[in-house]
C-alpha positions, 0 to 999 in steps of 0.5 A, spaced: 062 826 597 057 828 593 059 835 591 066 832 588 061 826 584 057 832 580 064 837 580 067 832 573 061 832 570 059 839 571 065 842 568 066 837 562 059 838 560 060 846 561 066 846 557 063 841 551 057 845 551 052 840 553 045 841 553 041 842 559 037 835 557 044 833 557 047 836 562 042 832 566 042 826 564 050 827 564 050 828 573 044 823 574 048 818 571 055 819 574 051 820 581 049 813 580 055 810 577 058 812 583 054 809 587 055 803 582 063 804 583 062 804 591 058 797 592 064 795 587 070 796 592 065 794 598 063 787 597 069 782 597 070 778 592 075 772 589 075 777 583 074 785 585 073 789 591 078 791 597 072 791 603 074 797 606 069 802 607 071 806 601 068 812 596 069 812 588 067 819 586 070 821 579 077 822 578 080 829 579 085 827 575 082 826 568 078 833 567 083 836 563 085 830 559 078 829 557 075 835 556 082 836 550 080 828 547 072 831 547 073 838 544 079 835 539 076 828 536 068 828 540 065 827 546 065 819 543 073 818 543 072 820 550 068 814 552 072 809 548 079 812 552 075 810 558 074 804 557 081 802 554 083 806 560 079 801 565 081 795 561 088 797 562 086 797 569 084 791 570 089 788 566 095 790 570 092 789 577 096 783 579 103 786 576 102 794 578 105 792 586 112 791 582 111 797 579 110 801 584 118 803 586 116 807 579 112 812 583 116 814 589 114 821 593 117 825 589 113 823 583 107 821 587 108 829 591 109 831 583 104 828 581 099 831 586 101 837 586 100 837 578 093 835 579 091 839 583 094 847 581 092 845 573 085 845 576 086 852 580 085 856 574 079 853 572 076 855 578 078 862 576 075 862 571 068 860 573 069 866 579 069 870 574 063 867 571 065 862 566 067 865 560 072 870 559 069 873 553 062 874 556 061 882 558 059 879 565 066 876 565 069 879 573 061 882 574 063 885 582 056 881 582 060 875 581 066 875 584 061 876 590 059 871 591 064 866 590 068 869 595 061 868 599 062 860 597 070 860 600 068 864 606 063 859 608 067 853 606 073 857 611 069 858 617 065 852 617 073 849 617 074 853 622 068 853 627 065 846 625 066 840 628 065 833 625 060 830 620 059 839 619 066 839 617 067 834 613 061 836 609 063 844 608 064 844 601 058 841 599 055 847 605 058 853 601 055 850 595 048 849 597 049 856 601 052 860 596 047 857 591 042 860 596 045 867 597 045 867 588 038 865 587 037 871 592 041 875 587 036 873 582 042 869 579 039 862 579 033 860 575 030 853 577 027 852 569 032 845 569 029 842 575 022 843 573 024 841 566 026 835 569 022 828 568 021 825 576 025 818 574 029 814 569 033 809 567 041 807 566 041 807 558 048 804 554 051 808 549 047 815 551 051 820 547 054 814 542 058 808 541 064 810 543 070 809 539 078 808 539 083 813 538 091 810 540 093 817 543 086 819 547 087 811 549 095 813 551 093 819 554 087 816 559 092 810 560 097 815 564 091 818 567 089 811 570 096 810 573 096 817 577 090 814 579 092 808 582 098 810 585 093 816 589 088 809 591 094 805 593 095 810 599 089 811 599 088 804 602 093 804 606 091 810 610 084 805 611 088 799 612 091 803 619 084 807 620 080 800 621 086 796 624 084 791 618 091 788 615 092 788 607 095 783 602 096 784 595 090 781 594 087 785 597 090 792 593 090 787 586 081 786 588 082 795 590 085 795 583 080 790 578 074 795 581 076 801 580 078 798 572 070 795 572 068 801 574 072 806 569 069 800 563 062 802 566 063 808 566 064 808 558 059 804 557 055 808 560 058 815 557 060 818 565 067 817 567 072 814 570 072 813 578 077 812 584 077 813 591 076 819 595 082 821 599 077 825 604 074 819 606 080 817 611 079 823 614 071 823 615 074 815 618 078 818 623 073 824 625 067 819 626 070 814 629 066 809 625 070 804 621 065 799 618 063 799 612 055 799 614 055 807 613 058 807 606 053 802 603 047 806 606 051 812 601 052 807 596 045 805 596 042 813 596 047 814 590 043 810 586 036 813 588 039 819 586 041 817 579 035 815 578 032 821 579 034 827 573 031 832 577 036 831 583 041 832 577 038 838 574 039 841 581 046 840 580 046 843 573 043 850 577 049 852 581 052 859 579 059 858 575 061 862 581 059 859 587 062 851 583 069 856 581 070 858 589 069 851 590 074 848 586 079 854 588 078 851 595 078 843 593 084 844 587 088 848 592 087 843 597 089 838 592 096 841 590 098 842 597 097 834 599 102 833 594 106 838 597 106 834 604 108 827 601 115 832 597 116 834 605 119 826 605 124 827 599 130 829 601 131 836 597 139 837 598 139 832 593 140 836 586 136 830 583 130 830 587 130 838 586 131 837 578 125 832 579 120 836 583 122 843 579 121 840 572 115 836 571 111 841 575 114 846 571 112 843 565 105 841 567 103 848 569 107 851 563 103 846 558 096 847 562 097 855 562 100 854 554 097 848 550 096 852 544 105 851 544 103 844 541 099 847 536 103 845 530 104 839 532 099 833 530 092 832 532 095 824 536 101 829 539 097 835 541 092 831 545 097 828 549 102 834 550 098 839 551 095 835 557 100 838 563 098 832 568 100 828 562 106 831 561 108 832 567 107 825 569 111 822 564 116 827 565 118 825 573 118 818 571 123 819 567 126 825 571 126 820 577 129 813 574 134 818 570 136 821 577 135 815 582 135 809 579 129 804 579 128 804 587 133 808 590 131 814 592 132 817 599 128 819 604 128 826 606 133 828 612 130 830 618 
């Protein structure tokens, strides 16, 4: 859980040249607005929360859309798309049921698989060391210690047991991080840099302002997130044996929609719910919610502590790409588990799957294709999550009607 909550902000910081003071409130803040997020989804109310032992973390999803809103308009349209996305959110909860026939395997499976391979390269990329056009670009040095991290995430999978398993990846980090700063590669002036406490502030990085394409774009963002959750739920309703209704999805729904507006006020992210958490139910056996708000609560102490966030800003660009080649790579395989329920030898889900996945892997290996186009335009077509989501929405109603696709065939 932790390392997927301090993963987003790491590479959106990366990537827009944050500052080290930056990049440490940035983590600081997002730990403890995922600790916020949490408490959202854990406590039933009459207006918000599912009451399930649910996790929020950081959407996966919306790296790349924002990471192209801050570098194209600035890092305050970023948070102005967030909120207008959580309003959205909050607003469609009550109708989103209806709509769910619009997102069947096919395009849920394409979607995924979409999220999840867009990322892999970014992963490479920090592998190599980063950036490309740095002479230590693909330093043996490097490449070392990223394999170290996959090596260390694969054998604790393979050999490990339990709550070990579970917590793999977040080991290969702290692992490879050790084995980097033995190789003299992590320098801990952050950390001492850091003040021991402080407080949530409003507006850290400006007032967020509003743009009609960024907001578009993190709109459609929002959507992939709901389905994602909506599954989610589920797979915890037959976890924990506890019976859902369509109040209890539409209070799942205004959370995460309350937490995405949080999180632009207080310039993080959006956030939705961990998938890994079902396994780690299943695993454990514990299907209260008790542990979660034990976590929960941990999260908002580590918010409050900035050097608990600067430690996350020393982690080695290698050991996070190894990382995220291992948790993207598995992202893209779960969307290749729900195709495994479409029934390909219909010529209409194959056009489906292969287009939008051809074009979200295209636009995100291209997004310079759009250049010509205007700044509004590019932002939305040069996101290949963007593209290809809308491109099996529209693909599927083409092909299958509005609700009528057909299992795959045993």
């Amino acid at each position: 859980m932790y390392s997927g909550d301090v993963l987003v902000p790491l590479l959106i910081g990366n990537y827009l040249h944050f500052s080290t003071i930056q990049m440490t409130y940035l983590v600081s803040i997002d730990i403890f607005m995922c600790g916020i997020a949490t408490l959202l989804q854990l406590k039933r109310t009459p207006l918000t929360g599912i009451g399930l032992p649910v996790v929020l973390g950081c959407a996966v999803q919306s790296v790349t859309p924002l990471e192209s809103i801050g570098s194209k308009l600035g890092i305050t349209y970023m948070y102005g798309a967030i909120i207008a996305a959580g309003i959205f959110v909050f607003l469609i909860a009550g109708v989103f049921s209806r709509l769910k026939k619009l997102f069947p395997p096919v395009v849920t499976g394409s979607l995924i698989t979409i999220i999840g391979f867009t990322l892999v390269p970014v992963g490479f990329q920090d592998l190599g060391g980063g950036t490309p056009t740095a002479h230590s670009f693909g330093d043996p040095k490097n490449l070392f210690i990223g394999f170290v991290t996959i090596a260390i995430i694969l054998l604790l999978n393979a050999w490990a047991k339990g709550f070990l398993k579970s917590i793999a990846i977040l080991l290969g980090i702290l692992i490879g991080s050790f084995v980097a700063g033995a190789m003299g590669m992590v320098s801990l002036k952050p950390v001492s840099e850091a003040a021991w406490l402080h407080t949530p502030q409003l507006f850290f990085f400006g007032v967020p302002h509003f743009n009609g394409s960024a907001m578009i774009t993190m709109i459609l963002v929002s959507l992939t997130t709901m389905i994602e959750s909506t599954g989610v739920f589920f797979a915890l309703s037959e976890v924990t044996g506890q019976k859902l209704t369509s109040d209890d999805i539409k209070r799942g729904y205004r959370a995460e929609g309350i937490a995405a507006i949080l999180g632009g006020l207080f310039n993080t992210f959006p956030y939705s719910t961990f998938s890994e958490n079902v396994g780690v139910i299943r695993m454990s056996g514990v299907k209260t919610r008790r542990p979660v708000y034990y976590a929960a609560f941990m999260l908002l102490l580590l918010g409050l502590l900035p050097k608990a966030g600067a430690l996350a800003t020393v982690i080695p660009d290698p050991v996070l790409g190894g990382a995220m080649i291992v948790m993207f790579g598995i992202v893209g395989v779960q969307g290749i588990q729900i195709l495994h329920k479409v029934d390909f030898t219909d010529n209409g889900n194959i056009l489906v799957a292969s287009v939008s996945v051809g074009l979200g892997l295209g636009v995100t290996m291209y997004p310079h294709i759009f250049q010509f186009l205007p700044t509004e335009f590019q932002i939305m077509m040069g996101n290949g999550v963007v593209v290809g989501s809308v491109a099996a929405v529209v693909l599927n109603l083409l092909f299958n009607g509005y609700g009528k696709e057909k299992p795959a065939k045993d």
